[in-house]
mmCIF entry with sequence, helices, sheets and N, C-alpha, C, O atoms, coordinates in Angstrom:
data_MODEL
# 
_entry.id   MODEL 
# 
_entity.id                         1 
_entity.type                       polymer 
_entity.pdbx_number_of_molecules   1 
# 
_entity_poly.entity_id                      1 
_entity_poly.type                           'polypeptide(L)' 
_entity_poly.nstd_linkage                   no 
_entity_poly.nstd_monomer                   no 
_entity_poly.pdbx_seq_one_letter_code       
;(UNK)(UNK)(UNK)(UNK)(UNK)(UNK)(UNK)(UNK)(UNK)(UNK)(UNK)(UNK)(UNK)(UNK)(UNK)(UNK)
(UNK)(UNK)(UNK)(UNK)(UNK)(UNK)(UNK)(UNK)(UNK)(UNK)(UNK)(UNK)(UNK)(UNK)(UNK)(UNK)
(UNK)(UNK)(UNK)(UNK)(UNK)(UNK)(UNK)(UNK)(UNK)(UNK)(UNK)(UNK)(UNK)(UNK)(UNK)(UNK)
(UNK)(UNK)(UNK)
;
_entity_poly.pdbx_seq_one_letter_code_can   XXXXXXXXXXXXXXXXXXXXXXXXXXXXXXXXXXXXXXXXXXXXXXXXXXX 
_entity_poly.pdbx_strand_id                 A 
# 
loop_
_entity_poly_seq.entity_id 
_entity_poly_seq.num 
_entity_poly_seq.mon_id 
_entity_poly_seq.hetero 
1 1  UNK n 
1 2  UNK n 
1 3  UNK n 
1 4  UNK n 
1 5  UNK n 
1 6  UNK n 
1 7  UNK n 
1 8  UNK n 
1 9  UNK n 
1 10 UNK n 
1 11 UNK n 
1 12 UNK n 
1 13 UNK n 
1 14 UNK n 
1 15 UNK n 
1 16 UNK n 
1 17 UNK n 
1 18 UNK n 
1 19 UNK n 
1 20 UNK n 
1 21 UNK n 
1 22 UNK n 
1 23 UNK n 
1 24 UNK n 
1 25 UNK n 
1 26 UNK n 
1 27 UNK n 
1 28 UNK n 
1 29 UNK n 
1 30 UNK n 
1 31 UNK n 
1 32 UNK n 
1 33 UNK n 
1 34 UNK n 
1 35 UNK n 
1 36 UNK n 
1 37 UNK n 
1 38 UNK n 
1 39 UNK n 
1 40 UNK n 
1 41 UNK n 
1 42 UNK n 
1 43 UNK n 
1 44 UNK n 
1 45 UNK n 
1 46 UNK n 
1 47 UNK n 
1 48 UNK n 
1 49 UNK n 
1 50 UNK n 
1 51 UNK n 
# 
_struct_asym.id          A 
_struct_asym.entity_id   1 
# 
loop_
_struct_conf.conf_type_id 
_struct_conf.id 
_struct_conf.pdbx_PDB_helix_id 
_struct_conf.beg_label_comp_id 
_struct_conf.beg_label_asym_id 
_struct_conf.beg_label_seq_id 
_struct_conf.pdbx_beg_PDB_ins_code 
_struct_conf.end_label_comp_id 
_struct_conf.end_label_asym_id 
_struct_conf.end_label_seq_id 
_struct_conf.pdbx_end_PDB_ins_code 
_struct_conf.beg_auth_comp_id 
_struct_conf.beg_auth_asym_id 
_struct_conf.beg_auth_seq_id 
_struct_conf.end_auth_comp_id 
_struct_conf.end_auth_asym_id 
_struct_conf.end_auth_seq_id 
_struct_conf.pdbx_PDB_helix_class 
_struct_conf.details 
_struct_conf.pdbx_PDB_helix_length 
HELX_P HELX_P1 AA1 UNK A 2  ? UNK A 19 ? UNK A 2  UNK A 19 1 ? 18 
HELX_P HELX_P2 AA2 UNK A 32 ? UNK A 37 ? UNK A 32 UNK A 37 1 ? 6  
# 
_struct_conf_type.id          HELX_P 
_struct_conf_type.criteria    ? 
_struct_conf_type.reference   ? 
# 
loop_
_atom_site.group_PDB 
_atom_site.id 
_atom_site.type_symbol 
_atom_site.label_atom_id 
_atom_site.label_alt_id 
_atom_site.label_comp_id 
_atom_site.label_asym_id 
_atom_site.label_entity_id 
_atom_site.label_seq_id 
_atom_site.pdbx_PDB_ins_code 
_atom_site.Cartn_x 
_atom_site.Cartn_y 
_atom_site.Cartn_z 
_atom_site.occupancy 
_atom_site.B_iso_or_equiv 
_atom_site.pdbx_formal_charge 
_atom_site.auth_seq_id 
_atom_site.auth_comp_id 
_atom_site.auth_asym_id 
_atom_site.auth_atom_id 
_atom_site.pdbx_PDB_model_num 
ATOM 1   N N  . UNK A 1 1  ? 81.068 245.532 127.070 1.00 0.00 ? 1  UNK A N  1 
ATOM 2   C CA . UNK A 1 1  ? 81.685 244.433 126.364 1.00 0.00 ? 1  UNK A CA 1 
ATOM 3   C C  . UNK A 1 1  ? 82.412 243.505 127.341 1.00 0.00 ? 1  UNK A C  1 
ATOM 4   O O  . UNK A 1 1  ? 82.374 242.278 127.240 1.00 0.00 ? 1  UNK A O  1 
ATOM 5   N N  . UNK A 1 2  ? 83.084 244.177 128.302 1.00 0.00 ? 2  UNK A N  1 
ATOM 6   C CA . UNK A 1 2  ? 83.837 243.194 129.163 1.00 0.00 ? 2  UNK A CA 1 
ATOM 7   C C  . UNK A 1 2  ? 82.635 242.562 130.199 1.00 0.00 ? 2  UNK A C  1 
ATOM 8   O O  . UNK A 1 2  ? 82.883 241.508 130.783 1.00 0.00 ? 2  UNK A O  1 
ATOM 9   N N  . UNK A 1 3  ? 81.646 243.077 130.354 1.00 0.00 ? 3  UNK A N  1 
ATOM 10  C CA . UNK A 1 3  ? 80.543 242.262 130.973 1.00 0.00 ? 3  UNK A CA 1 
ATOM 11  C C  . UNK A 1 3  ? 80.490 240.820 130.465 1.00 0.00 ? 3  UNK A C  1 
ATOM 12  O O  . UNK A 1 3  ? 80.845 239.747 130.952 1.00 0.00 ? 3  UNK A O  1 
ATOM 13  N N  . UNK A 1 4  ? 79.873 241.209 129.219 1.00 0.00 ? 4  UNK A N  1 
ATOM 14  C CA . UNK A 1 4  ? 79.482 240.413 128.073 1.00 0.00 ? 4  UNK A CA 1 
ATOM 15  C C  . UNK A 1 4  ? 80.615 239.043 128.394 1.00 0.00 ? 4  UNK A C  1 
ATOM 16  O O  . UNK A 1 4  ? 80.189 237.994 128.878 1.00 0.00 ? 4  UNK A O  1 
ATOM 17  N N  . UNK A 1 5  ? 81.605 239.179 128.159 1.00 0.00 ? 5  UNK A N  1 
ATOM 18  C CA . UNK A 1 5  ? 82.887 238.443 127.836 1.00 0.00 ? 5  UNK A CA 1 
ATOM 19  C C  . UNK A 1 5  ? 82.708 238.081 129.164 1.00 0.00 ? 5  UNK A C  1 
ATOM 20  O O  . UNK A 1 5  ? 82.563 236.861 129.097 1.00 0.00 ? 5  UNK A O  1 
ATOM 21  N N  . UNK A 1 6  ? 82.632 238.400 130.306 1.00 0.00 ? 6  UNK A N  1 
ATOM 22  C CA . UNK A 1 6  ? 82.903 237.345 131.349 1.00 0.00 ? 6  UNK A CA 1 
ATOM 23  C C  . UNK A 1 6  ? 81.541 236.670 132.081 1.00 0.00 ? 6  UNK A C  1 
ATOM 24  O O  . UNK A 1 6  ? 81.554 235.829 132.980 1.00 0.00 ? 6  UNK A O  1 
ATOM 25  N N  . UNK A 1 7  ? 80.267 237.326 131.386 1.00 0.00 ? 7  UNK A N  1 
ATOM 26  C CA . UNK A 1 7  ? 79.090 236.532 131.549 1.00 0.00 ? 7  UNK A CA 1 
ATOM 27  C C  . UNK A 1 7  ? 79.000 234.839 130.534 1.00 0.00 ? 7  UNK A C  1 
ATOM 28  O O  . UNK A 1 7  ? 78.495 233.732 130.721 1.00 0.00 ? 7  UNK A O  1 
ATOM 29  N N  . UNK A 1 8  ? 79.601 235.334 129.736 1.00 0.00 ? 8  UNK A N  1 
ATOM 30  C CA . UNK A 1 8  ? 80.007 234.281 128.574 1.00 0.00 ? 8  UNK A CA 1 
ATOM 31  C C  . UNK A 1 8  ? 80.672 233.185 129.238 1.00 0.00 ? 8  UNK A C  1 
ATOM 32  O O  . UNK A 1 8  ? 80.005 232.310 129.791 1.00 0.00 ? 8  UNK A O  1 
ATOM 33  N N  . UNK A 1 9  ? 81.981 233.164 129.228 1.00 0.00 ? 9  UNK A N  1 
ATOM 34  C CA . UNK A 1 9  ? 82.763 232.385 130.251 1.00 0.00 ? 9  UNK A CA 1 
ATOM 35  C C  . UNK A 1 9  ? 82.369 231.860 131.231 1.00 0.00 ? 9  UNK A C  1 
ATOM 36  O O  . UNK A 1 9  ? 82.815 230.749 131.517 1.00 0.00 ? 9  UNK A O  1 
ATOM 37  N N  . UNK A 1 10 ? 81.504 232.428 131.974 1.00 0.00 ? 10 UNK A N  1 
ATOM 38  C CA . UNK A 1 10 ? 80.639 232.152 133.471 1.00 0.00 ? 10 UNK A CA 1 
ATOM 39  C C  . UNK A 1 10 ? 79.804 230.620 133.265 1.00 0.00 ? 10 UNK A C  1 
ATOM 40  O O  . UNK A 1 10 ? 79.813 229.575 133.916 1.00 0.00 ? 10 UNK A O  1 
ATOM 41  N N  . UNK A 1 11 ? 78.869 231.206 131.632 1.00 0.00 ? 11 UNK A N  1 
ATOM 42  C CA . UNK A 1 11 ? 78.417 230.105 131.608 1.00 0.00 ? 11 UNK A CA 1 
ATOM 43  C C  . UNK A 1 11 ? 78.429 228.761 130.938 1.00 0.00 ? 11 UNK A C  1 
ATOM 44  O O  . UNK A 1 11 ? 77.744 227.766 131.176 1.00 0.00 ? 11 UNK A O  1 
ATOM 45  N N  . UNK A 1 12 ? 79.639 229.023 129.788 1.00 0.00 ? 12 UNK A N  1 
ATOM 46  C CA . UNK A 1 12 ? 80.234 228.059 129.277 1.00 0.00 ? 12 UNK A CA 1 
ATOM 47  C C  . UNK A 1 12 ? 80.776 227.088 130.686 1.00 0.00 ? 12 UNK A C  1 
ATOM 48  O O  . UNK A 1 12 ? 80.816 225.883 130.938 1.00 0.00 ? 12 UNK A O  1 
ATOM 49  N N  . UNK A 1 13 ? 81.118 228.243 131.343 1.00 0.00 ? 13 UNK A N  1 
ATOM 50  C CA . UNK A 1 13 ? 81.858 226.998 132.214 1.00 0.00 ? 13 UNK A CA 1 
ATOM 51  C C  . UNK A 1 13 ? 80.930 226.066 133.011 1.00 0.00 ? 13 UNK A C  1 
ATOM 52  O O  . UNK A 1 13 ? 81.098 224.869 133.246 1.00 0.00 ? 13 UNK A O  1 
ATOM 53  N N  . UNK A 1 14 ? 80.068 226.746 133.321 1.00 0.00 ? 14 UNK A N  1 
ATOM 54  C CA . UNK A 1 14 ? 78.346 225.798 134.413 1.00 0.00 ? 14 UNK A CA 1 
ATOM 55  C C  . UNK A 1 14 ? 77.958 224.828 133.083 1.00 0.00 ? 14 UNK A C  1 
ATOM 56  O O  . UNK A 1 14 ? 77.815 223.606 133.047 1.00 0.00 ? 14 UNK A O  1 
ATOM 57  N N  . UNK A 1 15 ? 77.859 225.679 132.166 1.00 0.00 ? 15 UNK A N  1 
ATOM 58  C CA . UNK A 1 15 ? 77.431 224.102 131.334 1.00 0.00 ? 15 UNK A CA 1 
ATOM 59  C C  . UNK A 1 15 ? 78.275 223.001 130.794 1.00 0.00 ? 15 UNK A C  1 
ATOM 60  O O  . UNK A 1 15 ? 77.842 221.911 130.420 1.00 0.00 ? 15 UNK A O  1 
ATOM 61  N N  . UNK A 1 16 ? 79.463 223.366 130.787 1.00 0.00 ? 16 UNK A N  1 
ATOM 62  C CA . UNK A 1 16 ? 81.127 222.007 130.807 1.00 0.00 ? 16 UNK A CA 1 
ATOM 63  C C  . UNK A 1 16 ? 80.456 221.623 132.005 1.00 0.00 ? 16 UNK A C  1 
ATOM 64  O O  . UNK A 1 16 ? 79.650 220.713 131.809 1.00 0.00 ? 16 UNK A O  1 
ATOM 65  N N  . UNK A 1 17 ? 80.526 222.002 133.119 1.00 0.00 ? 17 UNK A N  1 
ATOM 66  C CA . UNK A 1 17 ? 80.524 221.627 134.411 1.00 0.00 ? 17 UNK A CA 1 
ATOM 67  C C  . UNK A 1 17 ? 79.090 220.317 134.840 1.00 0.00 ? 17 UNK A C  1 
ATOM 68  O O  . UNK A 1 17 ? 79.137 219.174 135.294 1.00 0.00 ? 17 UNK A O  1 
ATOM 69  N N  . UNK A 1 18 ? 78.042 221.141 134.450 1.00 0.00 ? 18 UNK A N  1 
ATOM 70  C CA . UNK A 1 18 ? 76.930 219.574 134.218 1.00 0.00 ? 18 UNK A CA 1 
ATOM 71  C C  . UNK A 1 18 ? 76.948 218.771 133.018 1.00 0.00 ? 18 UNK A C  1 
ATOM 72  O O  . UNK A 1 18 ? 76.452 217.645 133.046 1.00 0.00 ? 18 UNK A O  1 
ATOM 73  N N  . UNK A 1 19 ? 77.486 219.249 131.938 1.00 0.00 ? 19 UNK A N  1 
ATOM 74  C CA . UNK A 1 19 ? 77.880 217.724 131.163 1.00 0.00 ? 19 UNK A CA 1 
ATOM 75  C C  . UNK A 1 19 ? 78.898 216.943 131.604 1.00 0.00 ? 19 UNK A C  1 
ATOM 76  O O  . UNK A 1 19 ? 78.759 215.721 131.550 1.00 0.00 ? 19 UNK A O  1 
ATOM 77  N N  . UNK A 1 20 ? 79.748 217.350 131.967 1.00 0.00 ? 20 UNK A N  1 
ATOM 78  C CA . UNK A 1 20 ? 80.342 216.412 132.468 1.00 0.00 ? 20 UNK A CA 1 
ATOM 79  C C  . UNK A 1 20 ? 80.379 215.994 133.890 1.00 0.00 ? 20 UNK A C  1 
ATOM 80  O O  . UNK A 1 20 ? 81.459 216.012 134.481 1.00 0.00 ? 20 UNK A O  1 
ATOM 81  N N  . UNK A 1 21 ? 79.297 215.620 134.486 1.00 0.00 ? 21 UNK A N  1 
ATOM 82  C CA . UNK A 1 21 ? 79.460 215.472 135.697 1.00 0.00 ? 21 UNK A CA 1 
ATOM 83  C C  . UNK A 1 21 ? 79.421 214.085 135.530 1.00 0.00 ? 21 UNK A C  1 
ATOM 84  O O  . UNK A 1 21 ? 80.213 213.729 136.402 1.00 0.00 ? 21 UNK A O  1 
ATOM 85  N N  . UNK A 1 22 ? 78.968 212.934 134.912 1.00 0.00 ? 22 UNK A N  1 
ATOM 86  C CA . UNK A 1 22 ? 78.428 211.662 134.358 1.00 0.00 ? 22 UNK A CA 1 
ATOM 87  C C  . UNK A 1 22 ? 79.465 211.366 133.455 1.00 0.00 ? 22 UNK A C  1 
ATOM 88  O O  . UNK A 1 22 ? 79.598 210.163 133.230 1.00 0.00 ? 22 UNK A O  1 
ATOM 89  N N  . UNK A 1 23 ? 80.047 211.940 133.018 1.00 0.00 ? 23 UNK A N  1 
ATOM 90  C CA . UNK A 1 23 ? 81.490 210.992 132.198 1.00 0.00 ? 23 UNK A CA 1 
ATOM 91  C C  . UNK A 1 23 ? 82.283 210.281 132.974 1.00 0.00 ? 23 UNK A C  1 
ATOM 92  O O  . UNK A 1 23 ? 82.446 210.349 134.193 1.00 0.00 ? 23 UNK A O  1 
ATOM 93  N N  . UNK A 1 24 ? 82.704 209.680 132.284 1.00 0.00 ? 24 UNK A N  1 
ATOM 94  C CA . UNK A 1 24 ? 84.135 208.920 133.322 1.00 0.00 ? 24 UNK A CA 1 
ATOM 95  C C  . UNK A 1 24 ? 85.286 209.528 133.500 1.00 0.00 ? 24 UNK A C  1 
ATOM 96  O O  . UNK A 1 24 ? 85.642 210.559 132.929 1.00 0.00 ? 24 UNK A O  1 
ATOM 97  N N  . UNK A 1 25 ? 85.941 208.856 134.360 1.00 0.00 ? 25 UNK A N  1 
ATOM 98  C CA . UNK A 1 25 ? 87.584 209.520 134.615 1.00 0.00 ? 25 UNK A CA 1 
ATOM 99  C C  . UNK A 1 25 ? 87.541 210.230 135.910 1.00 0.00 ? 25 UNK A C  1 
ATOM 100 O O  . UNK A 1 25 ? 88.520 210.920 136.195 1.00 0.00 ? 25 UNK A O  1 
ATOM 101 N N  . UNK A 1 26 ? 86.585 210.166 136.708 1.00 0.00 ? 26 UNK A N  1 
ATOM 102 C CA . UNK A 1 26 ? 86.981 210.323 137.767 1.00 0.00 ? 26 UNK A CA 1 
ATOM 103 C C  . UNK A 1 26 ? 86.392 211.497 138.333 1.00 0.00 ? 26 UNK A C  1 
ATOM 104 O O  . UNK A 1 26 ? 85.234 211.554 137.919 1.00 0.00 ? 26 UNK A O  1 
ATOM 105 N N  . UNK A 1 27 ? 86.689 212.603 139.198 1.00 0.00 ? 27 UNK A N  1 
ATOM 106 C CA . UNK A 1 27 ? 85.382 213.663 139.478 1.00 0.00 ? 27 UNK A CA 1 
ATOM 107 C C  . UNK A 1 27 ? 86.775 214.748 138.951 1.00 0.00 ? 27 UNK A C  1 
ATOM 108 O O  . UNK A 1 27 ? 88.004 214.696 138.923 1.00 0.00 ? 27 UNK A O  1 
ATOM 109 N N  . UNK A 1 28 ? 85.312 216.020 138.463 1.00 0.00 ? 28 UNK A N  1 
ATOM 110 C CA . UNK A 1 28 ? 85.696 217.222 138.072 1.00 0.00 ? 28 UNK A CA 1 
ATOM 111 C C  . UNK A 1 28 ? 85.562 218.097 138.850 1.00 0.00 ? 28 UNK A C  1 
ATOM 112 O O  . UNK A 1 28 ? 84.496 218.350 139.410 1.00 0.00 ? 28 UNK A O  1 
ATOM 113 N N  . UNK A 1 29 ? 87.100 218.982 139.090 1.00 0.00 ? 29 UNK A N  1 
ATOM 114 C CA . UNK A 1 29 ? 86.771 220.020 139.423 1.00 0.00 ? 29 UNK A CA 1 
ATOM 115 C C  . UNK A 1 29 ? 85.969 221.006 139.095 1.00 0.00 ? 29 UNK A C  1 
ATOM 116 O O  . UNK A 1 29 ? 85.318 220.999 138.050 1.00 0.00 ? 29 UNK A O  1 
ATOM 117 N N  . UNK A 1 30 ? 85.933 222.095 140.085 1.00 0.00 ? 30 UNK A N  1 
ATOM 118 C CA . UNK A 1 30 ? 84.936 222.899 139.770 1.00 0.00 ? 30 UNK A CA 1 
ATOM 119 C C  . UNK A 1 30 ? 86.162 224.237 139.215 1.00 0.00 ? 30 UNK A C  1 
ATOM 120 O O  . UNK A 1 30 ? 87.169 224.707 139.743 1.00 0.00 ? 30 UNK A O  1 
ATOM 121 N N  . UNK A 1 31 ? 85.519 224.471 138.047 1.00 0.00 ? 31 UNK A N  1 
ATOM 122 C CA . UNK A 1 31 ? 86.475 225.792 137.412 1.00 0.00 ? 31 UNK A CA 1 
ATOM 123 C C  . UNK A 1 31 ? 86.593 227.024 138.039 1.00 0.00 ? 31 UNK A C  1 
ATOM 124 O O  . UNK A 1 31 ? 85.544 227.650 138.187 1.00 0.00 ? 31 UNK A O  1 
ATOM 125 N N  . UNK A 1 32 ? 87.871 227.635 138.538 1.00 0.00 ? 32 UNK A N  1 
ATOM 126 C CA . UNK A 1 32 ? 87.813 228.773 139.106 1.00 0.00 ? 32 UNK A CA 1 
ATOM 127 C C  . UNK A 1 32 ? 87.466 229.732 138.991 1.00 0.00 ? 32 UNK A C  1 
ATOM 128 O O  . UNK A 1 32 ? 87.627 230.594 139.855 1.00 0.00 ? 32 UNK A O  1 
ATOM 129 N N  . UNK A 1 33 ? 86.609 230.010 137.409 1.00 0.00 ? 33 UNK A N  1 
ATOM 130 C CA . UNK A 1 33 ? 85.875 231.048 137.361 1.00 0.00 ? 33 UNK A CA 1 
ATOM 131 C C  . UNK A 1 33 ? 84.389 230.517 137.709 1.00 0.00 ? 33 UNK A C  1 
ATOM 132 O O  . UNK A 1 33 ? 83.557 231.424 137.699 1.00 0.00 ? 33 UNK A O  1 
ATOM 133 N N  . UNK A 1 34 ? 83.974 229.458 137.960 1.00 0.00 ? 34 UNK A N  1 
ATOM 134 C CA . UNK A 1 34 ? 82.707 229.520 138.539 1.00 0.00 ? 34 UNK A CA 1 
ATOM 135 C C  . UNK A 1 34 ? 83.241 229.837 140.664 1.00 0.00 ? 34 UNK A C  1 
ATOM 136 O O  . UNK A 1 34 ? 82.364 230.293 141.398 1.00 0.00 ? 34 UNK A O  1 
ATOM 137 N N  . UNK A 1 35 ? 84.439 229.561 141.165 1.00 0.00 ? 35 UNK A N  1 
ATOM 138 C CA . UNK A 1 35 ? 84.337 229.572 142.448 1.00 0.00 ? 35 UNK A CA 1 
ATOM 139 C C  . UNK A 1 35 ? 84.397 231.121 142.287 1.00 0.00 ? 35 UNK A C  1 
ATOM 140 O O  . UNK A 1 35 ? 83.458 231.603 142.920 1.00 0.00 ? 35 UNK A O  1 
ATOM 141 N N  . UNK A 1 36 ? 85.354 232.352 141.511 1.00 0.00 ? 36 UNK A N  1 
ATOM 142 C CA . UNK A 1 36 ? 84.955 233.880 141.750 1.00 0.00 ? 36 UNK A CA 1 
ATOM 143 C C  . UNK A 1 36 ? 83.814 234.534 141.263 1.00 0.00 ? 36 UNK A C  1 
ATOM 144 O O  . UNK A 1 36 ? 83.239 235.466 141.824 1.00 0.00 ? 36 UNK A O  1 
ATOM 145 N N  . UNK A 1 37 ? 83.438 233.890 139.955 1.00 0.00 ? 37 UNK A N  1 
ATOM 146 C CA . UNK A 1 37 ? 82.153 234.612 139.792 1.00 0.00 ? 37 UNK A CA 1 
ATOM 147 C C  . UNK A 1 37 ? 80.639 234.128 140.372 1.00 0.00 ? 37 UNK A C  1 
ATOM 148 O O  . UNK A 1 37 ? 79.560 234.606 140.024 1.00 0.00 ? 37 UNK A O  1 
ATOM 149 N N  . UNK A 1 38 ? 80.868 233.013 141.382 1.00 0.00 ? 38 UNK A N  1 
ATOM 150 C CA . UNK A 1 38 ? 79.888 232.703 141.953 1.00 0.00 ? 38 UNK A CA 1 
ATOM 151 C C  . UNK A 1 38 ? 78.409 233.240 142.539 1.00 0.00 ? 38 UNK A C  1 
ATOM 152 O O  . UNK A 1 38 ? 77.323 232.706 142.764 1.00 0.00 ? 38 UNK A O  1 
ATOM 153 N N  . UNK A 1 39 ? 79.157 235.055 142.700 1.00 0.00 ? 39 UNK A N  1 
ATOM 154 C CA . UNK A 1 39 ? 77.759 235.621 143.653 1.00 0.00 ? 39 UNK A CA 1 
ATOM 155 C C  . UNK A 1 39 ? 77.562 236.721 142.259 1.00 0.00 ? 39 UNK A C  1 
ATOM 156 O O  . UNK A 1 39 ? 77.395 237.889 142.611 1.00 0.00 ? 39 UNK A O  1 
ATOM 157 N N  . UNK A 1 40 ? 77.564 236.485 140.740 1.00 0.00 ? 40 UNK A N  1 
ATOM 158 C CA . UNK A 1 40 ? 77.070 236.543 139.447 1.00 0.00 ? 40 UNK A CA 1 
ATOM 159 C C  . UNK A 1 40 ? 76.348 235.594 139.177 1.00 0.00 ? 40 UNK A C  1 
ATOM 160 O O  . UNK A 1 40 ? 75.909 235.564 138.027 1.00 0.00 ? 40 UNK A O  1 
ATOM 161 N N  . UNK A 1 41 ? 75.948 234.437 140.165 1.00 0.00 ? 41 UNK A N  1 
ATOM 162 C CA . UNK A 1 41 ? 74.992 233.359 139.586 1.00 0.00 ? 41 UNK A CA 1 
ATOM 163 C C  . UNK A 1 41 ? 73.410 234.173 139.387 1.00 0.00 ? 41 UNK A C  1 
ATOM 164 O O  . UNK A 1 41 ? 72.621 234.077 138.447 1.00 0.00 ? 41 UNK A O  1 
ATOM 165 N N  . UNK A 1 42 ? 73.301 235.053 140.756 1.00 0.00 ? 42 UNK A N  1 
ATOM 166 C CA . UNK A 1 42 ? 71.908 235.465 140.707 1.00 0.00 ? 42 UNK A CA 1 
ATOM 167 C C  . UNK A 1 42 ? 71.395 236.323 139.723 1.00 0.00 ? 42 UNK A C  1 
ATOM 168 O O  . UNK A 1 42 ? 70.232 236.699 139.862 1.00 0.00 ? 42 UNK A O  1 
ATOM 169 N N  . UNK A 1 43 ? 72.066 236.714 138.723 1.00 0.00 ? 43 UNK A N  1 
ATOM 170 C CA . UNK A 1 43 ? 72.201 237.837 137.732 1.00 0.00 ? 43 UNK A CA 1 
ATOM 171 C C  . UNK A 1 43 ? 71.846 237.420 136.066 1.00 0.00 ? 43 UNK A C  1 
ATOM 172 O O  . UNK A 1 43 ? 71.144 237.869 135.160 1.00 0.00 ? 43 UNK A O  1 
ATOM 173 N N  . UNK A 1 44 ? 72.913 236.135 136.308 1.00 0.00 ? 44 UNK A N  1 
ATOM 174 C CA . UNK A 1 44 ? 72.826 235.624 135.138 1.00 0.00 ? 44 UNK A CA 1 
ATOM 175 C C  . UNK A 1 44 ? 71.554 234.226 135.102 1.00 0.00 ? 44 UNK A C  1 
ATOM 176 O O  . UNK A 1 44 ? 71.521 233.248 135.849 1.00 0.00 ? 44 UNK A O  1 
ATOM 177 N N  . UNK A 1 45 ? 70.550 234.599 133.905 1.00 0.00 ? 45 UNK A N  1 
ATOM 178 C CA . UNK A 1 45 ? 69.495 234.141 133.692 1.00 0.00 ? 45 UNK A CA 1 
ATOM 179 C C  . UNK A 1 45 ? 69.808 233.113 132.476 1.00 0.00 ? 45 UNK A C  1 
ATOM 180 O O  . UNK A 1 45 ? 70.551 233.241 131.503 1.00 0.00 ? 45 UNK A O  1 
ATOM 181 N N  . UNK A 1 46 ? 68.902 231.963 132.923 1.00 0.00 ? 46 UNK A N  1 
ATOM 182 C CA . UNK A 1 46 ? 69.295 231.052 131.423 1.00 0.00 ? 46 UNK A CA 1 
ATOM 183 C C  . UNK A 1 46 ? 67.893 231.332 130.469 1.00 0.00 ? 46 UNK A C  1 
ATOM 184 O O  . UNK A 1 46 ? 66.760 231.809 130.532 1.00 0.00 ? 46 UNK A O  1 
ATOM 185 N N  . UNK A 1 47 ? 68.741 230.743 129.651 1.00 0.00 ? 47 UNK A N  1 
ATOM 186 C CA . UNK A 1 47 ? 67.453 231.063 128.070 1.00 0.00 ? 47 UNK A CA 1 
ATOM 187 C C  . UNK A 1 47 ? 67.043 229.720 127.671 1.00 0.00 ? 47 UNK A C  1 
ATOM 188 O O  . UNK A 1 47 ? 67.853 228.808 127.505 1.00 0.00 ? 47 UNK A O  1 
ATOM 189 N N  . UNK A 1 48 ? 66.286 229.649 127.578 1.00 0.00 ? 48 UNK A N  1 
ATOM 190 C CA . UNK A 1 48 ? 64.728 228.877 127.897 1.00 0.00 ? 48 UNK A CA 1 
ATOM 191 C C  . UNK A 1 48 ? 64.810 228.906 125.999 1.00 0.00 ? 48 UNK A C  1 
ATOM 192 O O  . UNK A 1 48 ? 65.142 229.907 125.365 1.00 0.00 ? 48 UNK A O  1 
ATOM 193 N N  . UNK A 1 49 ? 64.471 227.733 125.451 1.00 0.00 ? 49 UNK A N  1 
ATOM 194 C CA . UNK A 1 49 ? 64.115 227.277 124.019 1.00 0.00 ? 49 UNK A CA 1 
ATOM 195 C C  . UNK A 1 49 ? 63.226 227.399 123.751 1.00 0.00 ? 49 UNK A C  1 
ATOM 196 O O  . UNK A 1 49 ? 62.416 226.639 124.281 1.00 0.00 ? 49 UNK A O  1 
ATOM 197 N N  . UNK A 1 50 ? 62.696 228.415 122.753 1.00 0.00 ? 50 UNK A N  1 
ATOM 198 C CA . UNK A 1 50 ? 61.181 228.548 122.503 1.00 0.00 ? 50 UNK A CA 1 
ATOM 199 C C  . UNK A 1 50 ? 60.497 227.510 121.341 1.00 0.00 ? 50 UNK A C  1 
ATOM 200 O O  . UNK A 1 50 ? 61.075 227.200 120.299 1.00 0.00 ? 50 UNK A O  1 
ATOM 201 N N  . UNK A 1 51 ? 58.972 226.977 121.789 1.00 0.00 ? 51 UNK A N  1 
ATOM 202 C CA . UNK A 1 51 ? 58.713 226.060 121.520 1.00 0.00 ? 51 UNK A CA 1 
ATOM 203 C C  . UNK A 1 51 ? 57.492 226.573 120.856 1.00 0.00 ? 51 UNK A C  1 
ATOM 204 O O  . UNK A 1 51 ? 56.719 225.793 120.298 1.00 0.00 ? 51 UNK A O  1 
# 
């Protein structure tokens, strides 16, 4: 469960992170749970919309 919960977070935050890269107001940081869970990128797989 605590996997779960911080795989979650991981990627809420990558996807805040490319929507808003193109808004205004100036540049966004990068959230500190993407700078520690960073070497969890290779792990976590995205899901693909079936068509």
């Amino acid at each position: 469960k605590c996997w779960k919960n911080t795989r979650d977070r991981c990627v809420k935050a990558r996807k805040g992170k490319k929507r808003k890269s193109g808004d205004p107001g100036g540049n966004k940081n990068t959230p500190p749970i993407l700078k520690e869970l960073s070497r969890l990128s290779t792990f976590i797989n995205n899901r693909y919309k079936q068509q």
